[in-house]
PyMOL Python script that loads the backbone (N, CA, C, O; Angstrom):
from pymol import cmd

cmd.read_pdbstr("""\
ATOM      1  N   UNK A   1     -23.728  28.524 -32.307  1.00  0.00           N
ATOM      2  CA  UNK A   1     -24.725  27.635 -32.874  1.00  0.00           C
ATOM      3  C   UNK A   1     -25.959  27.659 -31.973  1.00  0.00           C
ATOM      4  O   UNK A   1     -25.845  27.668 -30.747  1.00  0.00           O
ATOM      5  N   UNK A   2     -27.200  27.670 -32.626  1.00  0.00           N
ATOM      6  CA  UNK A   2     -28.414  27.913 -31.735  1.00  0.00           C
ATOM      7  C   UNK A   2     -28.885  26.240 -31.170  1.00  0.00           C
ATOM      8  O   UNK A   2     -28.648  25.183 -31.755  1.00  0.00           O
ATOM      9  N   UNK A   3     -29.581  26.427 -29.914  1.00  0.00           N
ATOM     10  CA  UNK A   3     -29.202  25.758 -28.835  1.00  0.00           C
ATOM     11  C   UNK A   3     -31.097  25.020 -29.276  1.00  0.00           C
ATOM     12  O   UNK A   3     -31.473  23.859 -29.437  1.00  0.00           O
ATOM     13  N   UNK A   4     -31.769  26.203 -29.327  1.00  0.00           N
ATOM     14  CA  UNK A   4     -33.326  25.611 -29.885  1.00  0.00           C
ATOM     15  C   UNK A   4     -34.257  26.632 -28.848  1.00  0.00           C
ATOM     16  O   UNK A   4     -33.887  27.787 -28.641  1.00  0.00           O
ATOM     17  N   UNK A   5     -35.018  26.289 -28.466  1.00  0.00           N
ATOM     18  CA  UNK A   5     -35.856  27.055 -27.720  1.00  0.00           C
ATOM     19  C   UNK A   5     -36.028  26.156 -26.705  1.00  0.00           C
ATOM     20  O   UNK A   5     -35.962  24.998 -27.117  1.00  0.00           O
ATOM     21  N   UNK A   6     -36.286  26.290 -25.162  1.00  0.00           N
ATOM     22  CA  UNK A   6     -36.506  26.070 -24.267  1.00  0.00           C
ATOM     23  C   UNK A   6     -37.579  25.648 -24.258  1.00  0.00           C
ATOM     24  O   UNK A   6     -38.476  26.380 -24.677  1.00  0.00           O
ATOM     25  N   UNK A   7     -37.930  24.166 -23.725  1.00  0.00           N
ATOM     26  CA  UNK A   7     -39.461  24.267 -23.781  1.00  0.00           C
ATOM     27  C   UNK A   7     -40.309  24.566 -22.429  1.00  0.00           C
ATOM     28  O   UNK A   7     -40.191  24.021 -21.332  1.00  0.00           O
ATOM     29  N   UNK A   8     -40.949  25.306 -22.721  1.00  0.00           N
ATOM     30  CA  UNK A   8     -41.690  25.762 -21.658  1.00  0.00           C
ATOM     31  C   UNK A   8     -42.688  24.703 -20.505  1.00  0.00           C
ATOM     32  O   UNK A   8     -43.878  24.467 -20.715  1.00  0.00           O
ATOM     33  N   UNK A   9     -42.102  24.295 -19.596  1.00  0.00           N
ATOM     34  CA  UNK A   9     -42.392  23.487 -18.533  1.00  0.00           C
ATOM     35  C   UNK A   9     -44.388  23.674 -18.190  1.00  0.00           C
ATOM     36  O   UNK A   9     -44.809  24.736 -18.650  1.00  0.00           O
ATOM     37  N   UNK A  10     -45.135  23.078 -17.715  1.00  0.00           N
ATOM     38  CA  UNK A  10     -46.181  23.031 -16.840  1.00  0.00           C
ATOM     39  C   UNK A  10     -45.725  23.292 -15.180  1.00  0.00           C
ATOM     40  O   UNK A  10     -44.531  23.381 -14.894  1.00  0.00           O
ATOM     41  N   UNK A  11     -46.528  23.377 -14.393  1.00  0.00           N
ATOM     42  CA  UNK A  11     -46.103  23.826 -13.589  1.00  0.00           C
ATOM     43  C   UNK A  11     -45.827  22.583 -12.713  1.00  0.00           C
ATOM     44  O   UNK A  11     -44.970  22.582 -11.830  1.00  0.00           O
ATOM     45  N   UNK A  12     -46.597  21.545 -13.013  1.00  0.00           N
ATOM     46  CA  UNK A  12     -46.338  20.135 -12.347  1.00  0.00           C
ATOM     47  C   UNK A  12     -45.025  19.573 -12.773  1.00  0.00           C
ATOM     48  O   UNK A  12     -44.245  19.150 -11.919  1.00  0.00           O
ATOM     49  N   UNK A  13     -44.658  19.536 -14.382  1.00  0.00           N
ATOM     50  CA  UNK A  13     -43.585  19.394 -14.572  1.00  0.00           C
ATOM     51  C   UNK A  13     -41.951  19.973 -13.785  1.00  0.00           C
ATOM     52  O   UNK A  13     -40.887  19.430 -13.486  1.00  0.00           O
ATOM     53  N   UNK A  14     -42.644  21.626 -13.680  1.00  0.00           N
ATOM     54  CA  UNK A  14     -41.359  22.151 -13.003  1.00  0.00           C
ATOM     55  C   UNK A  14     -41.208  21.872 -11.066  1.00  0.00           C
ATOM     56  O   UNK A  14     -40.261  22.085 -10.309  1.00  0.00           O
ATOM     57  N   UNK A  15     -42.615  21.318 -10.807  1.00  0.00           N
ATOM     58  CA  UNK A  15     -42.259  21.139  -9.610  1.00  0.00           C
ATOM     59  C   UNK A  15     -41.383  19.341  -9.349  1.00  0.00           C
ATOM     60  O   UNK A  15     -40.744  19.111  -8.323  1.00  0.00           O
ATOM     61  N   UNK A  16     -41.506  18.566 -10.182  1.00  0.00           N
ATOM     62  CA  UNK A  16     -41.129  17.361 -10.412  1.00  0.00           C
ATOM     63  C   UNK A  16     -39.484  17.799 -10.628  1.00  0.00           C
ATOM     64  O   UNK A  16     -38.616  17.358  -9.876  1.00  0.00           O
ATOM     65  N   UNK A  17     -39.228  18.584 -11.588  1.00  0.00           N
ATOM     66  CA  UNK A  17     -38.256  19.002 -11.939  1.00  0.00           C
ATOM     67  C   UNK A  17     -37.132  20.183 -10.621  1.00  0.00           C
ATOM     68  O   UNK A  17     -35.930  20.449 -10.626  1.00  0.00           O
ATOM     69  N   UNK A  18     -37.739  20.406 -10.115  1.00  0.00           N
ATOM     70  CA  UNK A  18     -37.488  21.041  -8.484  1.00  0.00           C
ATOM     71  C   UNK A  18     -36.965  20.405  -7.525  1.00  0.00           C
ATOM     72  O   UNK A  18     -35.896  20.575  -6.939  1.00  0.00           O
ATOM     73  N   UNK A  19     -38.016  19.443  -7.357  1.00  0.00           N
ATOM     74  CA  UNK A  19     -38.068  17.774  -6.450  1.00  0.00           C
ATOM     75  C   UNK A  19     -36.443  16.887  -7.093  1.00  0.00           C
ATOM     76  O   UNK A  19     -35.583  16.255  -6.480  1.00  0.00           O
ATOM     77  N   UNK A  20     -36.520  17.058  -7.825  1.00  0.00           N
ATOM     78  CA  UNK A  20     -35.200  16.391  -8.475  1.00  0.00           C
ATOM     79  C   UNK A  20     -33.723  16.885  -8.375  1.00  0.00           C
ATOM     80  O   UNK A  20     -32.730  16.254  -8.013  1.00  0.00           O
ATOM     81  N   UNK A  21     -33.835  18.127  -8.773  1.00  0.00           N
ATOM     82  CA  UNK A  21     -32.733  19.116  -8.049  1.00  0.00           C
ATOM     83  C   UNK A  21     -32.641  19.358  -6.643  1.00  0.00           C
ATOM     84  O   UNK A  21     -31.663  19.313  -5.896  1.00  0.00           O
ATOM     85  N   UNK A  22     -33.765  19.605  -6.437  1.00  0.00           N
ATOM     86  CA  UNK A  22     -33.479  19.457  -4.252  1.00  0.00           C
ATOM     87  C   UNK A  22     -33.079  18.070  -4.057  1.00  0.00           C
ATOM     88  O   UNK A  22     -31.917  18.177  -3.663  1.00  0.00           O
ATOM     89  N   UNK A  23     -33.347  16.908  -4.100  1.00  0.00           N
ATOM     90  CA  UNK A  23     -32.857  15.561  -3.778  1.00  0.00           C
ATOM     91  C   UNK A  23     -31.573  15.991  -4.674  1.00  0.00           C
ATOM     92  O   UNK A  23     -30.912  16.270  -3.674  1.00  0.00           O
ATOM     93  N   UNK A  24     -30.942  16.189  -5.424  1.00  0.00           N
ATOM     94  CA  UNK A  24     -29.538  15.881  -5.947  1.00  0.00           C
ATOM     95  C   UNK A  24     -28.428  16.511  -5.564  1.00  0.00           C
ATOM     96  O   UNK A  24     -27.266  16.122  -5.673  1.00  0.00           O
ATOM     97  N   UNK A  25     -29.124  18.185  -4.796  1.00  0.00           N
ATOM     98  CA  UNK A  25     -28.758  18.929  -3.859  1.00  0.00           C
ATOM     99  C   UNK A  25     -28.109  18.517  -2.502  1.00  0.00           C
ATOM    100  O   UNK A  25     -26.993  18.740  -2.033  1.00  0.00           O
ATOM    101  N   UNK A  26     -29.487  17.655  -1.909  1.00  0.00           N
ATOM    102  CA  UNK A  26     -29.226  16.831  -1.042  1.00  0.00           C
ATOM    103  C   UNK A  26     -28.051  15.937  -0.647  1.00  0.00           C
ATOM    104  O   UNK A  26     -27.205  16.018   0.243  1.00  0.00           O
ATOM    105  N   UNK A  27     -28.311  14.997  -1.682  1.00  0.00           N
ATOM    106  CA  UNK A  27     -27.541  14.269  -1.674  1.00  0.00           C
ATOM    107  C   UNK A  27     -25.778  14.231  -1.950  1.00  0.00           C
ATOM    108  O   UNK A  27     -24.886  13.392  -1.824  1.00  0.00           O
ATOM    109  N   UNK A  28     -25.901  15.855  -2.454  1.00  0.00           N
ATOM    110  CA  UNK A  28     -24.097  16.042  -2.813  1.00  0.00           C
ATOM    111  C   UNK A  28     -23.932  16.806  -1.477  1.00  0.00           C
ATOM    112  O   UNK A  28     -22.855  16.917  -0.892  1.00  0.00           O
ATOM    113  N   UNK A  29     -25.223  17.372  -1.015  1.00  0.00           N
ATOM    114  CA  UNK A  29     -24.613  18.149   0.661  1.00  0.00           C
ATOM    115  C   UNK A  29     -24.174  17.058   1.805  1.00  0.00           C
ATOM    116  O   UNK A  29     -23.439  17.390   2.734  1.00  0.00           O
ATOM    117  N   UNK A  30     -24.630  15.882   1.675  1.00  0.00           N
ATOM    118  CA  UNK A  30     -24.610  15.252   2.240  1.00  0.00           C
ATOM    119  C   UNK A  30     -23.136  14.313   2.115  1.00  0.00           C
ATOM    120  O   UNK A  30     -22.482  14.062   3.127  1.00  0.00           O
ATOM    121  N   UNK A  31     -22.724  13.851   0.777  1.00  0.00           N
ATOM    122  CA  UNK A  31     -21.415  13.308   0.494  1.00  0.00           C
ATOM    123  C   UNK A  31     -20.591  14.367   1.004  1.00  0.00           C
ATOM    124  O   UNK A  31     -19.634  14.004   1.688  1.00  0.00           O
ATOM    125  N   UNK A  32     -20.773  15.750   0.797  1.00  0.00           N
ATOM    126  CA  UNK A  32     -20.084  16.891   1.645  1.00  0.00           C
ATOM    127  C   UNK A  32     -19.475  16.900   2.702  1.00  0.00           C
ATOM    128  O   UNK A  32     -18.254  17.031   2.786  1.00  0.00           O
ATOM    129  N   UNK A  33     -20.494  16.717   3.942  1.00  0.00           N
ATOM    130  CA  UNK A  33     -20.377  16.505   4.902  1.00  0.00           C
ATOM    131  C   UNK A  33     -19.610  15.001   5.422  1.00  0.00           C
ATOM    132  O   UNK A  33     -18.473  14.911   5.885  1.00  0.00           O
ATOM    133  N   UNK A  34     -20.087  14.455   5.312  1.00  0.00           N
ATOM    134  CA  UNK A  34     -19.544  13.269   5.301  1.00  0.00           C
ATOM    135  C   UNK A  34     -18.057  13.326   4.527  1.00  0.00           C
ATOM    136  O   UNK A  34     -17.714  12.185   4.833  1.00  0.00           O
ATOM    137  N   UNK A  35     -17.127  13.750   3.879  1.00  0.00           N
ATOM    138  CA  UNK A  35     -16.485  14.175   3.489  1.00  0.00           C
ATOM    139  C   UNK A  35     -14.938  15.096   4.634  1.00  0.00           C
ATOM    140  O   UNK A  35     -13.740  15.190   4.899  1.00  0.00           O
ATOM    141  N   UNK A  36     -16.666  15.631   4.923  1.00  0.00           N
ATOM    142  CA  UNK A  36     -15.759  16.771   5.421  1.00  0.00           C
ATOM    143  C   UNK A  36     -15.262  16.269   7.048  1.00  0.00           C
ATOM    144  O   UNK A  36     -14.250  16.756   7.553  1.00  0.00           O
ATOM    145  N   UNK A  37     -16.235  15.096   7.881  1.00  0.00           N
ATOM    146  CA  UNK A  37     -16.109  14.715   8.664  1.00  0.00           C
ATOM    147  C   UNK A  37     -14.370  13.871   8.599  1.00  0.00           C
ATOM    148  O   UNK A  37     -13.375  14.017   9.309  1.00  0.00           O
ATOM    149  N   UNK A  38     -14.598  13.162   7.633  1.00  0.00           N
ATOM    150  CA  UNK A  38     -13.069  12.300   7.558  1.00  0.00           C
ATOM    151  C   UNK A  38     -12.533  13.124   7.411  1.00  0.00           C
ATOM    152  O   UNK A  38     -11.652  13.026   8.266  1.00  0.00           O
ATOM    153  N   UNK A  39     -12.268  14.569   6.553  1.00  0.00           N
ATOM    154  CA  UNK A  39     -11.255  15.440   6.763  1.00  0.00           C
ATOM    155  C   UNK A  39     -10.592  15.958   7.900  1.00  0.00           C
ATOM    156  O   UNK A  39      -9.453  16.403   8.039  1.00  0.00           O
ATOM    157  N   UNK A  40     -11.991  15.740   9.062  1.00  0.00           N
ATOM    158  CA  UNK A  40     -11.364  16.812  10.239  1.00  0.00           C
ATOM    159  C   UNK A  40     -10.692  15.377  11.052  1.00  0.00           C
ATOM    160  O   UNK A  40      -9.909  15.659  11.959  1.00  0.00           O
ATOM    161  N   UNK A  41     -10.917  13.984  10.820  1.00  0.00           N
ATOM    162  CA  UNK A  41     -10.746  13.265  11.733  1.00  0.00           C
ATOM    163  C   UNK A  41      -9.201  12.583  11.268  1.00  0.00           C
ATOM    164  O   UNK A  41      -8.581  11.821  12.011  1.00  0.00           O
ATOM    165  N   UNK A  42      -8.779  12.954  10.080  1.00  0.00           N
ATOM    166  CA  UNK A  42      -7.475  12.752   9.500  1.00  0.00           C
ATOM    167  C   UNK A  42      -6.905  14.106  10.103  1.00  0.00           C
ATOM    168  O   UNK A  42      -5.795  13.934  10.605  1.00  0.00           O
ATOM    169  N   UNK A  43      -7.307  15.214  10.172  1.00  0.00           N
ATOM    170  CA  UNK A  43      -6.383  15.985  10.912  1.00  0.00           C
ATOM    171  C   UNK A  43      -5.842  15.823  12.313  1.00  0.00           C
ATOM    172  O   UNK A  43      -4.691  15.929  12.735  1.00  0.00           O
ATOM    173  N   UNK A  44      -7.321  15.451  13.105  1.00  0.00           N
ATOM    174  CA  UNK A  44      -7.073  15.111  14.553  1.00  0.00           C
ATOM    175  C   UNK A  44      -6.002  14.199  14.632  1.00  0.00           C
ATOM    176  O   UNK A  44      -4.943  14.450  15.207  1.00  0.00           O
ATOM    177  N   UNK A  45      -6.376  12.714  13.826  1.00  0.00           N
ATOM    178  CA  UNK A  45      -5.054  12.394  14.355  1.00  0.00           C
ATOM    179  C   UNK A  45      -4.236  12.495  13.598  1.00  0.00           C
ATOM    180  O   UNK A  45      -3.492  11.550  13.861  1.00  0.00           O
ATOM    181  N   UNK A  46      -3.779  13.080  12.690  1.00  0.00           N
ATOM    182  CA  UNK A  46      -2.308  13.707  12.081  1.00  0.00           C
ATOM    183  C   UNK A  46      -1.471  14.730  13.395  1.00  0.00           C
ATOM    184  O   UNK A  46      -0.261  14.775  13.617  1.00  0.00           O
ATOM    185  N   UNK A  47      -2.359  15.326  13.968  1.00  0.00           N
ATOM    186  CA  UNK A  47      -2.156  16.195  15.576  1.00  0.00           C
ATOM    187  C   UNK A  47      -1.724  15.272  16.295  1.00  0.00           C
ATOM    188  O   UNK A  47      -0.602  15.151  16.786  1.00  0.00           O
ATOM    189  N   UNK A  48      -2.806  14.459  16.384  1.00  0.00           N
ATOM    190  CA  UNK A  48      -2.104  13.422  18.085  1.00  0.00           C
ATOM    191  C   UNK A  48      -0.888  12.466  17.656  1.00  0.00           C
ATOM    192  O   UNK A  48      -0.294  11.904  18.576  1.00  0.00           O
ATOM    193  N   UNK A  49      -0.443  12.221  16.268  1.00  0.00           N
ATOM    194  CA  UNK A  49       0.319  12.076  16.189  1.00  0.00           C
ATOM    195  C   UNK A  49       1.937  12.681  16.291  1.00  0.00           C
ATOM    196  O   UNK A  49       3.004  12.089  16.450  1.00  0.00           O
ATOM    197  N   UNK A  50       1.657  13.906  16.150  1.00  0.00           N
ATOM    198  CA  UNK A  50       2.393  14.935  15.988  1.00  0.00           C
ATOM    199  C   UNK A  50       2.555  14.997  17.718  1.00  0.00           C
ATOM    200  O   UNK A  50       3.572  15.200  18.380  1.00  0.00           O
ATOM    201  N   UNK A  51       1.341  14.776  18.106  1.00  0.00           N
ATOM    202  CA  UNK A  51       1.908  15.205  19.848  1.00  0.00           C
ATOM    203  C   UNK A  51       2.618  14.259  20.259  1.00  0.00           C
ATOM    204  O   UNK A  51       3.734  14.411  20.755  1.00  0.00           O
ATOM    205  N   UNK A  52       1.918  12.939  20.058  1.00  0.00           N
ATOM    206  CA  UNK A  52       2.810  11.776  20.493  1.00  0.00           C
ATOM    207  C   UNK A  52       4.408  11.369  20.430  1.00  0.00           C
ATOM    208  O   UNK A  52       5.187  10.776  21.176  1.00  0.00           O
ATOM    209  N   UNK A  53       4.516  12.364  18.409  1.00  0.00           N
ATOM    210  CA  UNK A  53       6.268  11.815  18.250  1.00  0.00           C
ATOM    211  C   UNK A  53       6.624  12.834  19.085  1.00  0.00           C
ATOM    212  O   UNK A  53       7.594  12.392  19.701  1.00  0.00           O
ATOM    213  N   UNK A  54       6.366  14.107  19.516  1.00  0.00           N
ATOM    214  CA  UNK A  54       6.777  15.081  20.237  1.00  0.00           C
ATOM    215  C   UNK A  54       7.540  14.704  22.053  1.00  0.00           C
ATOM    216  O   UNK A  54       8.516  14.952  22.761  1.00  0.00           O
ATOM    217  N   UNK A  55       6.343  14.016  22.032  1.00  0.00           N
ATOM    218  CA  UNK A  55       6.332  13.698  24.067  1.00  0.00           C
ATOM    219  C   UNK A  55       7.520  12.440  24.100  1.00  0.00           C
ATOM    220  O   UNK A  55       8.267  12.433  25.079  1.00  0.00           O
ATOM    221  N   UNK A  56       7.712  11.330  22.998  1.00  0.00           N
ATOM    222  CA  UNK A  56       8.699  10.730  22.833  1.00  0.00           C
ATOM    223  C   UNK A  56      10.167  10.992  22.592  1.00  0.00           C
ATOM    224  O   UNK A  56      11.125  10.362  23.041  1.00  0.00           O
ATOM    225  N   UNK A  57      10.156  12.237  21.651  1.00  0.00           N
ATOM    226  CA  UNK A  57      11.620  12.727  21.813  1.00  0.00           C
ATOM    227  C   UNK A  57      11.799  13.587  23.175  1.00  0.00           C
ATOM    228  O   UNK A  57      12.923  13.420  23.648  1.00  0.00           O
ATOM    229  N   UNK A  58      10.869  14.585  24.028  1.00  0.00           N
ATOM    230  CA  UNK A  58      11.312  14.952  24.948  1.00  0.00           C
ATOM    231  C   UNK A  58      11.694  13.817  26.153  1.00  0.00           C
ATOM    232  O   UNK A  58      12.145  14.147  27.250  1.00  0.00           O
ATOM    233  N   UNK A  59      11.446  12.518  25.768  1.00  0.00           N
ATOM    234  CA  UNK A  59      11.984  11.411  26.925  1.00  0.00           C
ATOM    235  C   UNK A  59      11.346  11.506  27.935  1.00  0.00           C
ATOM    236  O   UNK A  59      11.988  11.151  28.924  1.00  0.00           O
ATOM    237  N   UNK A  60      10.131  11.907  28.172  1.00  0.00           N
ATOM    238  CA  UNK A  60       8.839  12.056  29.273  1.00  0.00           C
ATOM    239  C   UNK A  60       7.847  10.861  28.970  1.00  0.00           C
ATOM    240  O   UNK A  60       7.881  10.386  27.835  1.00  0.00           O
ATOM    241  N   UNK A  61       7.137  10.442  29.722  1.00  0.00           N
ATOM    242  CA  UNK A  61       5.913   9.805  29.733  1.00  0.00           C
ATOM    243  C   UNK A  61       5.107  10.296  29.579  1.00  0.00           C
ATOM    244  O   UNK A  61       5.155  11.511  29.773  1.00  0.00           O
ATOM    245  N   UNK A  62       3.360   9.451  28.960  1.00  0.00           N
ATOM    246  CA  UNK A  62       2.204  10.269  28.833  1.00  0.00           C
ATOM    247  C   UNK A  62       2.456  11.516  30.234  1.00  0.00           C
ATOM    248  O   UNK A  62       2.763  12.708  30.218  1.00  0.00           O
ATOM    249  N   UNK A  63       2.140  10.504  31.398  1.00  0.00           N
ATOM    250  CA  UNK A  63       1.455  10.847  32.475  1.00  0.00           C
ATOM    251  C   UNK A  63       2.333  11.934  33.162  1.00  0.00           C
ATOM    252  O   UNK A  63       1.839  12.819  33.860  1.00  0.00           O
ATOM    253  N   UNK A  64       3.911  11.788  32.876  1.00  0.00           N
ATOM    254  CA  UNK A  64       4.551  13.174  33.399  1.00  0.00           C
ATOM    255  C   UNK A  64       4.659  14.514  32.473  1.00  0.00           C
ATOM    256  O   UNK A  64       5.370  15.483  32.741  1.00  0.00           O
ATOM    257  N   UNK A  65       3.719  14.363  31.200  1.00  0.00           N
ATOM    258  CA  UNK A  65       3.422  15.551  30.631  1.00  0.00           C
ATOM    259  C   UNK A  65       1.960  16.327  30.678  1.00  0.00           C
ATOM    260  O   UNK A  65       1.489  17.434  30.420  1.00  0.00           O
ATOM    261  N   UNK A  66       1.572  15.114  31.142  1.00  0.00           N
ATOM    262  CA  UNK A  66       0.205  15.061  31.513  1.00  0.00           C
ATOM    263  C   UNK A  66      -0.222  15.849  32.835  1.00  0.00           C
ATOM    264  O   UNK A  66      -1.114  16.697  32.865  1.00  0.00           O
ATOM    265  N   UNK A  67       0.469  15.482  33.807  1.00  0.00           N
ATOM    266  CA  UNK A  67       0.982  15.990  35.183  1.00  0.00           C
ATOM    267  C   UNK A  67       1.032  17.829  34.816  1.00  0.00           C
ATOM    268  O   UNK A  67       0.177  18.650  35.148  1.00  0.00           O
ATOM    269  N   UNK A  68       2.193  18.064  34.119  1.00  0.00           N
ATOM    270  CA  UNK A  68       2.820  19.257  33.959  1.00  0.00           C
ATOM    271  C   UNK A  68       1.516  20.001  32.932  1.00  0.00           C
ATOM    272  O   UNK A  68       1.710  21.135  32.495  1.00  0.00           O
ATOM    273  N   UNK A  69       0.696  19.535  32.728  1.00  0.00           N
ATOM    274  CA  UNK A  69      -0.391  20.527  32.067  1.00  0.00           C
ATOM    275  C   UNK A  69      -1.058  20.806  32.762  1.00  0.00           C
ATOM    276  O   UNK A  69      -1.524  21.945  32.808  1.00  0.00           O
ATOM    277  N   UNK A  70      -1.450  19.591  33.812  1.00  0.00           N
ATOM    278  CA  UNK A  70      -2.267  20.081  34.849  1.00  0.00           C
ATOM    279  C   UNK A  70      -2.139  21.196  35.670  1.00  0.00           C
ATOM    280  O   UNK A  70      -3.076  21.904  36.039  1.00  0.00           O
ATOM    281  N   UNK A  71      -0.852  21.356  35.977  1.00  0.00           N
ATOM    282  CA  UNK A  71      -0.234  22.233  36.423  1.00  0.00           C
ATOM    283  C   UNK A  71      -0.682  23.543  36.592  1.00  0.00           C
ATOM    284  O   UNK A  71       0.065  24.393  37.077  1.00  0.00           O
TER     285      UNK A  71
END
""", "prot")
cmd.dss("prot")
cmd.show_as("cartoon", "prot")
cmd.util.cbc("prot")
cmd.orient("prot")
């Protein structure tokens, strides 16, 4: 089914129309990021959790595993 003809923009129009897509651009790069920040900070501590139940079943303390890295 035909869609119609495109109407052919001014050039002020298409820069308005530009301006609108770059800000909407923006603004989804930005939920992105922000996004992507809680992603990495749910991993971190999904890790330090993972280290923590770890250092508890070996029956060590922070500081005597802590010790032994220094190492």
């Amino acid at each position: 089914m035909p869609r119609g003809r495109k109407k052919q923009m001014t050039l002020e129009e298409e820069l308005v129309y530009l301006d609108q897509q770059i800000e909407k651009a923006s603004e989804t790069l930005d939920a992105l990021k922000k996004r992507r920040k809680e992603v990495v900070q749910l991993e971190e501590q999904k890790d330090l959790q993972t280290i923590y139940e770890k250092i508890q079943a070996s029956g060590k303390t922070i500081d005597e595993v802590l010790a032994q890295l220094a190492d």
